[in-house]
N, C-alpha and C positions, 0 to 999 in steps of 0.2 A: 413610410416605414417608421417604427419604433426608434429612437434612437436611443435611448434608455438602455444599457445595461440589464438582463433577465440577473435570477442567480445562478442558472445554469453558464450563464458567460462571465459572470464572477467566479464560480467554481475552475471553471477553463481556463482565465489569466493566471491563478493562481499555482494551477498545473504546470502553467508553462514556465512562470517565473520558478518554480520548483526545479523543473528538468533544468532550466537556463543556470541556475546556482551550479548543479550539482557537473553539469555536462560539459560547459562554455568553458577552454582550455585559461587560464588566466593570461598567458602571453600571445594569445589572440586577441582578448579583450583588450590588453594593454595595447596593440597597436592601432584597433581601431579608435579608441576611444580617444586616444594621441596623434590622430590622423598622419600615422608612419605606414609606409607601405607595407603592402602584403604579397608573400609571392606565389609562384601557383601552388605549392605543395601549401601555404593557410588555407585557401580556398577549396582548394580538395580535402582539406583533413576534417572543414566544419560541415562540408557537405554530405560528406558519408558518414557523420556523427548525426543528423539531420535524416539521412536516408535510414537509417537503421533504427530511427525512434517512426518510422513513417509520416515524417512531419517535410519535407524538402523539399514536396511541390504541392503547395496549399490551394492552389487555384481544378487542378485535377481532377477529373471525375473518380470516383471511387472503382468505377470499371478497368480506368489505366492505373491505380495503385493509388490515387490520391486520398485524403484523407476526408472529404466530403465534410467540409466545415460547414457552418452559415457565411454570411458574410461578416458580420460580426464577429465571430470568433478567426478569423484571416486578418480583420484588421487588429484584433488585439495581438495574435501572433506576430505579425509585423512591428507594430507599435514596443513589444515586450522585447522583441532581439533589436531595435535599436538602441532601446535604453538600456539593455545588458552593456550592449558593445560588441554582437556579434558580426565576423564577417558577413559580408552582403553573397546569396546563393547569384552568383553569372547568370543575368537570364539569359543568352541565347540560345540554352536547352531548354531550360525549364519551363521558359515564360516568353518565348519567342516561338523556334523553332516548332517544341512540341505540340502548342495550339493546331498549329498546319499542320502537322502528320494526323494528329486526334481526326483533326475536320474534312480534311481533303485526301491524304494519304492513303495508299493501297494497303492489305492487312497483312502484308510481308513487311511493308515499312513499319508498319507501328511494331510489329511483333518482333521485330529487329532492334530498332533506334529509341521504342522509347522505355525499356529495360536499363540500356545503355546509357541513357540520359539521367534516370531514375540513381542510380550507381554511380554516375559521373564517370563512369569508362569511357567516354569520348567527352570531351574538352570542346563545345561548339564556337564558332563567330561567325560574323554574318559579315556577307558579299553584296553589300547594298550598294553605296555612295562609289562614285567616281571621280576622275578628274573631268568636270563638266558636266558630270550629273551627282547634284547632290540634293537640294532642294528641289530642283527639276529631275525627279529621278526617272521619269519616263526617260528622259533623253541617254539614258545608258547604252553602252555602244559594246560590251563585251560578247560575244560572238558566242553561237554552239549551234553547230554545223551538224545531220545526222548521220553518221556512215553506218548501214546495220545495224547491229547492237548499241552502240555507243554514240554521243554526240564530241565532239571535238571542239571544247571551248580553248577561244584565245581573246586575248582582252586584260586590262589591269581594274584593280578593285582599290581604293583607296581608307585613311583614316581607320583601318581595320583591326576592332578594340581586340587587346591579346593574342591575333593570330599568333603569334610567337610560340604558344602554347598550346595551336587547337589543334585535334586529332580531326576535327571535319568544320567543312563550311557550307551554310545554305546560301545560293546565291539565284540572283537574276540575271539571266541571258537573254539576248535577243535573239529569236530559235524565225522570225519570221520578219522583214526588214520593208517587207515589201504594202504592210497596211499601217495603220494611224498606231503612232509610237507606243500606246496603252495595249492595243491589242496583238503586239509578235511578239509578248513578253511570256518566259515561261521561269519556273522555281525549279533548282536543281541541288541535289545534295552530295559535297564533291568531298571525296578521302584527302588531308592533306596531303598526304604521303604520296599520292599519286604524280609520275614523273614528270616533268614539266613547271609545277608550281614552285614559284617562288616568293618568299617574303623577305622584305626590306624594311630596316627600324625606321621609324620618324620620330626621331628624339624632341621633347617637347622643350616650353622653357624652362620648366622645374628638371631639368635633366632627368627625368622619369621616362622610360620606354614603356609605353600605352598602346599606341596604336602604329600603324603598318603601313604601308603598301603591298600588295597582292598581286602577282605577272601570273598569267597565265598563259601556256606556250603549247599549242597542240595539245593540250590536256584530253586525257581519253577518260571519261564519265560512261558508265553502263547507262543506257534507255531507264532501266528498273531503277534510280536515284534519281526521274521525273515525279515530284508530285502532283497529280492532278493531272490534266489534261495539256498539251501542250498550247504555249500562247495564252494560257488562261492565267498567266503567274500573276500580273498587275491584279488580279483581283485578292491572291489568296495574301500578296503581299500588304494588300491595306487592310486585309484581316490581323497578320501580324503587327502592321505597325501600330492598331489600334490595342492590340494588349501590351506593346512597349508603352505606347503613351501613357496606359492607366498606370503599371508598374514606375514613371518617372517621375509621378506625382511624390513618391515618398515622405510620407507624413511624418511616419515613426522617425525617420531620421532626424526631419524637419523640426520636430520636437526635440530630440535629443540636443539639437546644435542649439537651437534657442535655450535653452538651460544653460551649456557650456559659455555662450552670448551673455547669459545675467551672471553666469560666474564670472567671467573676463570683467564685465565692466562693474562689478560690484567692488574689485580690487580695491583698496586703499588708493590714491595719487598722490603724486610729491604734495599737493596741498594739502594732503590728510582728508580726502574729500572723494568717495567711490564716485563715476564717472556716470553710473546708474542714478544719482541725485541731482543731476543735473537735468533740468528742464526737459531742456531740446530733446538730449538724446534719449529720457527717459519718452519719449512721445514717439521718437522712432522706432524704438522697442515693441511700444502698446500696441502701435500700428500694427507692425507685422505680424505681432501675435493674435490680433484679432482676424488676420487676414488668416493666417494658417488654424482658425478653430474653422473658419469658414469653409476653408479648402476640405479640411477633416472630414464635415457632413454632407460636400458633394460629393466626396471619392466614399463614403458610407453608401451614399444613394444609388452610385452607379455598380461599386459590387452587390447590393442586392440584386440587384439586375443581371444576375452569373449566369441565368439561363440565357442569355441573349449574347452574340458577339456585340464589343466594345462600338459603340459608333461614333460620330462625333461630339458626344460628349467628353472622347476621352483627350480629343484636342484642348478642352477648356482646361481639363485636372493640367497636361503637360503646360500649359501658357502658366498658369497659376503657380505650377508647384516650384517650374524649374526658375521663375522670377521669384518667388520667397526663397529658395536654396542662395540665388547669387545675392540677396539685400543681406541674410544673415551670414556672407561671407564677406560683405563691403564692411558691417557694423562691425565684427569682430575687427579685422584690420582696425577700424576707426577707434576701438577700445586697446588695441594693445597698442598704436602708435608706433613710434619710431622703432621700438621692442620687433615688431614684424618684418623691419627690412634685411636681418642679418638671413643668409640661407645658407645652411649644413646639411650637405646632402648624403652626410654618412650616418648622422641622428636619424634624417627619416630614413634610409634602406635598414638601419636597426645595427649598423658598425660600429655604434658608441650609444654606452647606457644612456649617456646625456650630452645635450648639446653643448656646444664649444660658445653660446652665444651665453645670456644671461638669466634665460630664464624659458625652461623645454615648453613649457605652456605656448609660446608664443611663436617659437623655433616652425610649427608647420601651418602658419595661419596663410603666409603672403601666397608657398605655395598650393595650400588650398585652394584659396581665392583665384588665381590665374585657373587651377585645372576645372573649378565652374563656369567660368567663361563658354565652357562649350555646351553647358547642360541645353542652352536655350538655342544651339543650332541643331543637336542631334535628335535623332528621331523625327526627322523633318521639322523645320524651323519656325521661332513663334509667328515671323510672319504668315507662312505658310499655315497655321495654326489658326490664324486670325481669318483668311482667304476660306478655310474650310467651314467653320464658324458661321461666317458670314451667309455664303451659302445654304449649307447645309440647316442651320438651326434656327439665321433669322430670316433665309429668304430671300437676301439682297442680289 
């Protein structure tokens, strides 16, 4: 592929940088960009600002409402709302979920859920990870029994991003116990609201409530919320994890933070000497930014490739992207220094214009850093990542 820029894909960035000036709320900007939280009324407000220019779900066929970009113009889209400072659109409708209803789903589902997705009238999260199945995710043990109409799942779901929030969950059941762990797996799409379910916080160590636990207790699920075939879930699942994987790559951010990365260390230091002139560190810089132009033009190569589901190519974007994400989260620390160890956790929920420490810049670095930690387990892990790799691409 070209990777050249046409003018038509210059005329396009410029569009979007236009809309992004005019539309991007400035106290959403201010929080991303300040890496302070955001709660779910930000994240619906830039979505359905998004939905209403028809820009929300970039990867979309133009059949389900999407905007039938190039690939080109998806990665400058991307690349333009990081460096605005836009909130990030939740994939687990957009860029999870929806893939599976588009490919596998009945035309009652799509004609249903993915309107609703579109609009952000349901809030999705996903019922992957257990306790004991996380990286071994065949080994899930959550239960959906058939009676009539309905299956009756019981079982708990683990590390479960924003349940706290979501109006629905697509999960994996074990619908057949009795053949090889891959194949009695089926995908179900369950109302939160339905009786039985409950969720529990799991408070991290930035004191931020993220992810969950999920009980599921006789829960009654209609047959018609089965995608696909029953038992056939293991497959449609590593269809979705392959478009998490390309979506984790995220460059545009990756870029955005290496910028904030040569501002931090460009600072002035008590020896009157930015930390960016020093040698060493300026070589760890170069490094990753050569690593992340790198990263740029495989995750270029493989959205041209939009007519095909993600394969495992998109394990190498996830190994690559989510390891560049945590090095320019270690440098930053290593550039603000002792500056990153105080933590206010009323500056980031946005309780105080400024922090109580010495200087707001530095105030959400450390708990940055900690909440990267997990980039390189989720979505199935880089080891696992490497295992498929291995297989898959060189054969071993």
């Amino acid at each position: 592929m070209d990777l050249n820029y046409t003018s038509e894909d210059l005329a396009f960035r410029d569009e979007v940088r236009a809309f992004l000036e005019a539309e991007l709320p400035s106290d959403l900007q201010h929080k991303v960009l300040n890496h302070l939280r955001l709660s779910r009324e930000d994240y619906v407000r830039w979505h359905r600002i998004l939905a209403r220019q028809g820009w929300v779900a970039p990867g979309w066929p133009r059949e389900f409402g999407g905007p039938g970009w190039t690939a080109a113009q998806r990665h400058i889209f991307e690349e333009e709302c990081a460096r605005a400072g836009t909130p990030p659109i939740m994939p687990f409708g957009v860029n999870m979920v929806a893939p599976v209803i588009m490919a596998f789903g009945s035309q009652a589902q799509k004609e249903h859920y993915l309107p609703r997705i579109m609009s952000c009238e349901d809030w999705w999260c996903q019922g992957y990870s257990e306790p004991g199945a996380g990286s071994d995710l065949a080994s899930l043990k959550t239960t959906a029994v058939r009676e009539g109409e309905h299956y009756i799942v019981n079982g708990q779901k683990t590390w479960t991003t924003l349940a706290q929030h979501a109006d629905m969950i697509f999960c994996l059941v074990r619908t057949d116990p009795n053949v090889r762990k891959q194949e009695g797996i089926s995908f179900l799409l369950i109302d939160m609201k339905t009786p039985g379910i409950t969720v529990r916080p799991i408070i991290m160590l930035d004191e931020d409530h993220e992810v969950n636990e999920v009980f599921f207790d006789n829960v009654r699920v209609p047959v018609a919320n089965l995608v696909g075939e029953e038992n056939r879930g293991w497959t449609y699942a590593k269809y979705l994890l392959g478009h998490e994987r390309t979506g984790i790559a995220a460059v545009g951010r990756s870029k955005r933070e290496l910028a904030r990365l040569k501002r931090l260390a460009g600072r002035e230091q008590k020896n009157g000497r930015p930390l960016i002139e020093d040698p060493l560190f300026g070589v760890k810089v170069a490094e990753l930014e050569i690593e992340l132009m790198a990263l740029e033009t495989t995750v270029l190569r493989v959205l041209a490739q939009a007519h095909q589901a993600p394969g495992p190519e998109a394990s190498v974007l996830k190994v690559r992207g989510t390891e560049i994400q945590q090095r320019l989260t270690e440098l930053m620390v290593e550039a603000a220094g002792p500056m990153a160890l105080p933590f206010d956790a009323a500056y980031l929920e946005g309780e105080t214009e400024h922090s109580a420490m010495d200087d707001d810049f530095a105030a959400p670095l450390l708990p940055h850093y900690f909440n990267y930690r997990k980039t390189s387990i989720y979505g199935g892990s880089n080891e696992i990542q490497r295992n498929i790799i291995s297989q898959m691409i060189l054969g071993l």
